[in-house]
C-alpha positions, 0 to 999 in steps of 0.5 A: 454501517455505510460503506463510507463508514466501513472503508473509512474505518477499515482502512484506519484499522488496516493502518494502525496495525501496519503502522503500529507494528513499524513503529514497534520495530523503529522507535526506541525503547519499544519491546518490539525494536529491532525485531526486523522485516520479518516481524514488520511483514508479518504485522502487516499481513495480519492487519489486512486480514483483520480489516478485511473480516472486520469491514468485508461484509459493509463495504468488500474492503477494498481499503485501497484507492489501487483497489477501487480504480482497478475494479472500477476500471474493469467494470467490477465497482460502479466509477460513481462510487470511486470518489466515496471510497477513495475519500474514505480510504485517505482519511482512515489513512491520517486518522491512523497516523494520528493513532499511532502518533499518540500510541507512541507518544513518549517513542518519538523524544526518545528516538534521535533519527529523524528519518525512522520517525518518518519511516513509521508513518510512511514508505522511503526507498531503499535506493533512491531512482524514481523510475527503478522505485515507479517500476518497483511499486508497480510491479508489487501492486500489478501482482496484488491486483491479479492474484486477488482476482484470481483468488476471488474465483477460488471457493474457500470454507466460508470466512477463510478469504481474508486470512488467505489475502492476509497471507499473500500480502505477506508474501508480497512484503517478503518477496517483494518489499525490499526496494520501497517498502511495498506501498502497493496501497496510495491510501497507506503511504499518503494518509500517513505522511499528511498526518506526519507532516500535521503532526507535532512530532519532536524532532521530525523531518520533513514529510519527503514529498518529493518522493510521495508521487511514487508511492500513489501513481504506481499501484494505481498503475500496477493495479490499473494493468494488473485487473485489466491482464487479468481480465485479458490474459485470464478471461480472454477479454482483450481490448485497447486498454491492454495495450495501452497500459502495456505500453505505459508499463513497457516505457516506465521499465525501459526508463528505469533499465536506461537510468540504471544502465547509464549511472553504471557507465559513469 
């Protein structure tokens, strides 16, 4: 297989899983509504660890344009190969938001909140601030991008590194998921959402792209700083980068503290 074919198809399978267990929970008169966060975290724990054995050994699974760019960044993937993978990764993302629009296709008519039928294909904050939801996004893919390094160094039993990334996915939805859903992925937010809004969906929204920026600039800033601190603060590689991307988070979290601090005082 290609590694096209597997990111492709890895990223489809790592989306219909997460996004089939979020439809599960939201849409009506499934057996899974209401099963809450836990259920939801822990589906999308188990599909990333189920792409991952199904695609690793074509392709090492990135599965995620935060991925690719950040290890491109830091001379782990060559930036020719960025566009392929990238380009995989957005088209297994609206191929499974196809998946799951049929999956549940007698859900959507009997599911009257139009914003739980967007809220299957893609992420909407808890409380809309764009820069406390940037900071948010960054902060989770800045964690995923380091520590998925840093277990790279580690030697596990042979075929045991993806059940272990599948766990520290859920422990990022558990942790740190409350604010916007832990995108932490572009290709898992945007893929979804242009297959939402292609879609004929009943009673459907709008796809909310006013807040789609987010979900796609913070984990590839998150996970741009999270590679390169590793590889400064770890490896002892510092460069320029360091303190630009430092600079660029710093200025992102001061935004959002002023915007909070300033809707506080009125």
């Amino acid at each position: 297989m290609s590694p096209f074919l597997a990111e492709l198809i890895g990223t489809m399978t790592l989306l219909i899983l997460g996004l089939g267990v979020v439809g599960g929970v939201l849409l009506n008169k499934s057996k899974a509504q209401n099963s809450g966060w836990i259920v939801i975290t822990f589906g999308w724990g188990l599909a990333v660890a189920m792409a991952i054995y199904a695609v690793g050994q074509y392709s090492g699974a990135h599965l995620n344009p935060a991925v690719t760019i950040s290890f491109a960044l830091i001379g782990k993937f060559p930036w020719a190969d960025v566009p392929m993978y990238v380009l995989a990764q957005m088209i297994g993302g609206i191929l499974a938001g196809a998946v799951v629009f049929i999956h549940y296709l007698p859900h959507w008519k009997q599911t009257e909140d139009a914003d739980l039928k967007l809220a299957v294909f893609c992420n909407a904050p808890a409380i809309s601030e764009p820069f406390s939801n940037l900071s948010s996004e960054i902060i989770g893919t800045f964690i995923l991008i380091m520590v998925l390094l840093a277990i790279g160094e580690n030697k596990f039993t042979e075929g045991l590194n993806p059940l272990i990334v599948g766990l520290f996915i859920l422990s990022i939805g558990l942790s740190l998921g409350g604010p916007t859903g832990y995108a932490i992925n572009p290709a898992r937010d945007l893929g979804p959402r242009i297959a939402h809004f292609l879609l004929p969906i009943p009673g459907k929204r709008n796809s909310d792209w006013n807040y789609s920026w987010i979900p796609v600039l913070g984990p590839i800033i998150g996970g741009c700083y999270g590679a390169v601190f590793y590889m400064s603060i770890f490896k002892g590689e510092f460069g320029l980068r360091f303190f630009i991307l430092s600079s660029i988070v710093l200025a992102i979290f001061s935004m959002a503290v002023y915007k909070n601090l300033k809707q506080t005082k009125v």
